[in-house]
N, C-alpha and C positions, 0 to 999 in steps of 0.2 A: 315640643311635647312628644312623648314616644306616643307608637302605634304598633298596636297589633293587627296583624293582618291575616286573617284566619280565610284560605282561599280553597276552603272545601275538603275534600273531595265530594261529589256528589254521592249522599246513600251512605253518608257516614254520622249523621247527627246534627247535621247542620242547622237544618229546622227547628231541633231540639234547643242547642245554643243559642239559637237565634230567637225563639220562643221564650227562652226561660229569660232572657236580659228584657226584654220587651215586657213582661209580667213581674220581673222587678221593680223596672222604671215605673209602672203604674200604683205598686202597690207599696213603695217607699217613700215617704215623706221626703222632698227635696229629691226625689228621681237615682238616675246613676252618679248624680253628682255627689250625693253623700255618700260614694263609696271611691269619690277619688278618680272617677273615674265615665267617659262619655261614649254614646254609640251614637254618633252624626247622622241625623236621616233615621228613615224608616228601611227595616228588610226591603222592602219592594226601591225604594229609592236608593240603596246601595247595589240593590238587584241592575236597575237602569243608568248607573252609573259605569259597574263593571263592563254592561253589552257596550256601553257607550266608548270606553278605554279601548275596548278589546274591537269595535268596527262588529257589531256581528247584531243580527237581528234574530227573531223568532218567527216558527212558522217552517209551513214546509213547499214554502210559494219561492219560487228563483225570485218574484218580484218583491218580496216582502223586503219595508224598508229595514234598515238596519237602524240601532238605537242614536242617536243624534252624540255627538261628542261633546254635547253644551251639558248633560246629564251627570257625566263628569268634573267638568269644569265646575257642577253647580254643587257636586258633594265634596270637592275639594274646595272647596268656600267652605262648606259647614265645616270642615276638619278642622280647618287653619282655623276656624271661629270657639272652635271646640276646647273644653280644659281638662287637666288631667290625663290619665291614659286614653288613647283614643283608639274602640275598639270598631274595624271595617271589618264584614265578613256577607262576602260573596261565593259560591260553588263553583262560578262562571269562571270566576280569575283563574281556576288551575289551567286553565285552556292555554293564558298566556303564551302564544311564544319567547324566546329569549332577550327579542328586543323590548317587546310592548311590558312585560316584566320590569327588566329596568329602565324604563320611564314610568311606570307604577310608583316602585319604589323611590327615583328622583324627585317624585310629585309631593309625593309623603316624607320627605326629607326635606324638606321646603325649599326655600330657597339658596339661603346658607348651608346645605348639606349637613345640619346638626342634629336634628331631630332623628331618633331611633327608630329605625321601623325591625321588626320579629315577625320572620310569618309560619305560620302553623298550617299542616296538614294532617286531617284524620283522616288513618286508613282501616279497610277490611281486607281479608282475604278475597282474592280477584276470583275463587270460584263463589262467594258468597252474594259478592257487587255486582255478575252476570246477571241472574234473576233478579233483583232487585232493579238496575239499570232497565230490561226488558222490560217492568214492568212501569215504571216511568215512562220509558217511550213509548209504551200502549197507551198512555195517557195525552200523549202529544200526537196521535194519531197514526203512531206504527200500524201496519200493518202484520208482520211477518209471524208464525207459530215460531215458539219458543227455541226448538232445536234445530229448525231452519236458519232463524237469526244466529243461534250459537256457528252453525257451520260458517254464515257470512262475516261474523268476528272473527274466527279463529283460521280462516283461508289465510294461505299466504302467499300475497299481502291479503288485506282484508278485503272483502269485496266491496268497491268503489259502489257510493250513492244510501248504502245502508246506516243509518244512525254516524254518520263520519266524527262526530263529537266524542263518541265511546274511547277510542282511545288517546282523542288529544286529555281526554280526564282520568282515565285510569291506566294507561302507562306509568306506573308509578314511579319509577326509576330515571324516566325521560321527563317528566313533571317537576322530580327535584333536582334533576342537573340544570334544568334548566332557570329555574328560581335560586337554587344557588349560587349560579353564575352570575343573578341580576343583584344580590342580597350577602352574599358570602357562608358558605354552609354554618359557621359558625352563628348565624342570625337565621336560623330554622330552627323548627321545633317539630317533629313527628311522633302522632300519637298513633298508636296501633289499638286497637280497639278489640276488648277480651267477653267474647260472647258470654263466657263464663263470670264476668264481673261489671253489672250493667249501668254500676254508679261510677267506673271508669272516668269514661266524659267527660261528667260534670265534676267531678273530684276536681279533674286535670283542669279546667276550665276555670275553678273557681281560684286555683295555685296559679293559672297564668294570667288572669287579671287583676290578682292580689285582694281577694274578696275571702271574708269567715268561713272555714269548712260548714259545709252544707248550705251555702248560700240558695245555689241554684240548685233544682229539685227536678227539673225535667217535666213539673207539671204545668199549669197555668194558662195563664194566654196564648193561645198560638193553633192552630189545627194538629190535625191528626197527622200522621204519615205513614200511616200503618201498610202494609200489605197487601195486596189486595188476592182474593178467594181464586180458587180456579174457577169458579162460575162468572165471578167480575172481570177476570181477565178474557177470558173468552165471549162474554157480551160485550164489553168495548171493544174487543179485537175485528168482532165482525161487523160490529156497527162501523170502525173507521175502514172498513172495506167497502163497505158500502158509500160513505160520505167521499171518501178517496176516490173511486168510480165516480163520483156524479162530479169530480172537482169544486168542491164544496169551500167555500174560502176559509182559510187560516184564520181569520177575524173570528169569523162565525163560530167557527169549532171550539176556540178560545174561550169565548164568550156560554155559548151553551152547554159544551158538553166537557172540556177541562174543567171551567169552575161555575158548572154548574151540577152538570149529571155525575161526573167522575166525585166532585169534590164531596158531593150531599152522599153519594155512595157508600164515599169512605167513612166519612164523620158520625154517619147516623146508624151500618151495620154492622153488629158485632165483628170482631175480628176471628177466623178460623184459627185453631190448633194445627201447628202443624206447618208446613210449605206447602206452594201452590203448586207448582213442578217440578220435575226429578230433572235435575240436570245430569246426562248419559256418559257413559263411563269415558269415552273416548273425546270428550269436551273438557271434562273436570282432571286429565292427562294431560293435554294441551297448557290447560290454564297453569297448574299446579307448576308444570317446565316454564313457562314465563313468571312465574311467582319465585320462584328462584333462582331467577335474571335478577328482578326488584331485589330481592333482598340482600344479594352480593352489591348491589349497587346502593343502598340503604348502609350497609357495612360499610363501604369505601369512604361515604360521606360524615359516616361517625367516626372516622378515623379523623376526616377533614375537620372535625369540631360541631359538628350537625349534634342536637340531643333528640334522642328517642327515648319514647316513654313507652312503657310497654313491651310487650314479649314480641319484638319481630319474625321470630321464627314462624307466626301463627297466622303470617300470611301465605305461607306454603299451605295451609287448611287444604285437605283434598276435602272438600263438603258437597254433597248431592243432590241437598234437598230433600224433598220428598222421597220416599225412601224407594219407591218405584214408580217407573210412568206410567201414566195413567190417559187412557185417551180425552181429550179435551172434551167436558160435558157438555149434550146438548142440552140441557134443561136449567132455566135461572127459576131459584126462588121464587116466587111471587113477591113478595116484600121486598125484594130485592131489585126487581123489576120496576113497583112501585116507586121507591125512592129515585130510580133512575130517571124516570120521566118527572117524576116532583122537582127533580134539580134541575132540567129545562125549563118546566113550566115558570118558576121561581123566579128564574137567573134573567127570563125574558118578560118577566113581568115587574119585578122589584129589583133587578141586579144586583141580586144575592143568590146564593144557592139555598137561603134559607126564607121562610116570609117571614113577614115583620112581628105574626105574632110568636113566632120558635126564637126569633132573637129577642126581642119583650123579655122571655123566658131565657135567656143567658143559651140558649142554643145554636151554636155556629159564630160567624161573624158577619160584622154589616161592612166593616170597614177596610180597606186596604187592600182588596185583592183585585189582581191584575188581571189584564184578558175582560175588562168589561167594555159594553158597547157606550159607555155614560161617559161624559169629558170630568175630565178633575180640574176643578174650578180652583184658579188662586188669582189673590188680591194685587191690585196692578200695584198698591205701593210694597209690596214684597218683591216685586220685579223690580233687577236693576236696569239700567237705559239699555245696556245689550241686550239684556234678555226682551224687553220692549219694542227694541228696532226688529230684535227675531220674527216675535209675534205677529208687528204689522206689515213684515219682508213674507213671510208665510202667507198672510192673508192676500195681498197683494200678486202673488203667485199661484197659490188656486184661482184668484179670480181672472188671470190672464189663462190660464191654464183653463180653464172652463170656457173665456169665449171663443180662444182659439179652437178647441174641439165640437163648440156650437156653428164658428163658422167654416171647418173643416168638413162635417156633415151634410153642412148647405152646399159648400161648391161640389162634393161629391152625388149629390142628387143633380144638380146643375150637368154633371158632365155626364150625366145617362140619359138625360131629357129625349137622346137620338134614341132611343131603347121605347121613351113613352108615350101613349095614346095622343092624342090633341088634348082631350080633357084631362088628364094626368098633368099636360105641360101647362096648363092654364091654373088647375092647381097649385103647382112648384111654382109659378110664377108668384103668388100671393103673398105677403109679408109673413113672418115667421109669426108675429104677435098680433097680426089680425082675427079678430073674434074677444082678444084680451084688451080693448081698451088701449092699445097701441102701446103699452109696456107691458117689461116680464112681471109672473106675480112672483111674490116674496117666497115662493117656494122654490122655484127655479134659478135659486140666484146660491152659490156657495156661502154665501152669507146668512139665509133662511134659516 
């Protein structure tokens, strides 16, 4: 069965795409399948699939785990289970390196090497992607002012430790040599995306999964991904300076304030006219001279057999933004503020960023978003025998891993006893579960 493979860019529609097949499926009698056609998994489990391919986790913790490669393994099941065209689409994949790329592509070729795979990338102009990337990674707990961060992207090289994901996704020119290489330019598809023409997109979108013009509409299920205000940008910015300074865990942040306070933020407050900030003349130089790297190297590959859609040249966009800078405001809305805190309180009480009676009312969603502190419960006879050995090799492993840190603690009190009182040592001496009826309670146990 062919496959498309639609691996982003980040900030280019993706959510859009991803949204509008998702509000299809639901809203078609007989799903994607009455059009010929399948998307395996949900967004967020093609999401967890690609970090999984690709070894890479979220978070801005050195310890944060990275996604398990069984994630993969479990949406390439759905694929091969899958009929008709079968549409994957990730933002993560562009990251690929050359090799992990073509084992991608091997995966999706099955086993026999027969199966088609086409992969797709939509771009914008690299001065337009700046702001919008910045304003994503204020959402994931950047810290840095706008034109600070620009100066750390556009050093050369760039400055080590700052958002380092930026350019493994928007070197545009190094993204498609390298998927080229895995795929053969002639199995690419680049869509350049025309500010000036907003039903682009989904036109091109609906000609590459072979669906009736005007299928997809860009409306429907799916959130927002709108913009965010210069006042919203600057209330999250200071707040993850603050949570950054206390070392506030990546889970946590996840959970409250990406989908909670950022998400309820966006969803629920008009969107501004307008940009949030003016990208400064000596950034929108820079970018512009690497835009026209990309785009000699977007030529070379359409000579190679690569198809582009779209007017390429319109990644050289010299665009600014706002039309001048503006100092970052110190004052947020009231209502705006509001809804900030509402998306905590929500997200820690219901794990949604909306309550139950706004979702009642078709407002927000309840289902599928990631970064919650809640486990996603599936049926054991949906697990195959590996994926079961997983679960009870896991479980087995915190719990070794829990008593050896119980009894790690113990001999570490043990060996200061020379440090302690008489009565301190007569203390220490006393069983750990003494006063509990001589077992741990059910709270103290990784299993609890």
């Amino acid at each position: 069965m062919p496959t498309l493979l639609h691996i982003g860019a980040p900030k280019t529609g993706t959510t859009a795409i991803q949204a509008s097949l998702e509000d299809l499926k639901t809203r078609t009698e007989g799903g994607l399948e009455a059009f010929g056609l399948s998307m395996p998994g949900t967004p967020l489990e093609q999401a967890r699939g690609a970090l999984g391919v690709l070894g890479q986790g979220v978070g801005w913790q050195a310890t944060e785990r990275t996604k398990s490669e069984r994630h993969w393994r479990r949406l390439l099941a759905q694929i091969e289970a899958a009929q008709g065209l079968r549409f994957v689409s990730s933002e993560y994949l562009c990251e690929a390196s050359q090799e992990i790329a073509t084992r991608i592509v091997g995966d999706l070729r099955g086993e026999d090497g027969q199966d088609q795979v086409r992969v797709v990338l939509t771009l914008r102009p690299l001065t337009r992607i700046m702001p919008s990337a910045w304003q994503q990674y204020l959402k994931s707990g950047h810290q840095l002012p706008y034109e600070q961060w620009c100066r750390a992207m556009l050093s050369s090289p760039p400055k080590k430790g700052v958002t380092p994901s930026f350019w493994r996704r928007h070197d545009q020119g190094a993204v498609l040599r390298r998927w080229a290489a895995a795929v053969g330019a002639e199995n690419i598809t680049v869509v350049v995306l025309d500010p000036a023409d907003r039903g682009l997109l989904m036109r091109t979108f609906d000609e590459l999964l072979h669906l009736p013009a005007g299928t997809l509409t860009g409306g429907g299920g799916g959130r927002q991904n709108r913009s965010m205000s210069a006042a919203e940008t600057e209330l999250f910015r200071r707040l993850n300076v603050q949570l950054r300074d206390r070392d506030f865990p990546w889970k946590e942040y996840a959970n409250l304030i990406r989908y909670g306070s950022v998400l309820r933020t966006v969803e629920l407050m008009p969107s501004e006219a307008g940009a949030a900030v003016h990208t400064p003349d000596w950034a929108v130089e820079k970018a512009v001279s690497l835009a026209q790297g990309y785009r000699e190297a977007i030529g070379e590959l359409e000579k190679a057999g690569m198809t582009v859609i779209g007017n390429a040249d319109l990644l050289t966009e010299a665009y600014h933004g706002a039309e001048q800078d503006r100092p970052a405001p110190d004052l947020v809305p009231v209502d705006t503020a509001v809804e900030a805190i509402l998306g905590v309180v929500s997200r820690a009480s219901s794990g949604n960023a909306f309550f139950p009676d706004e979702v009642a009312r078709g407002i927000g969603e309840q289902e599928g978003l990631p970064g919650s502190a809640r486990k996603e419960a599936a049926r054991v006879e949906e697990l195959s025998n590996w994926e079961i050995s997983e679960v009870l090799a896991g479980r087995i492993r915190k719990a070794a891993h829990w008593r050896y840190r119980k009894q790690r603690r113990r001999l570490l009190r043990i060996a200061q006893r020379g440090k302690l009182t008489p009565e301190q040592k007569i203390e220490e001496l006393e069983p750990e579960d003494a006063g509990r009826g001589g077992s741990a309670a059910a709270s103290d146990t990784p299993f609890g």
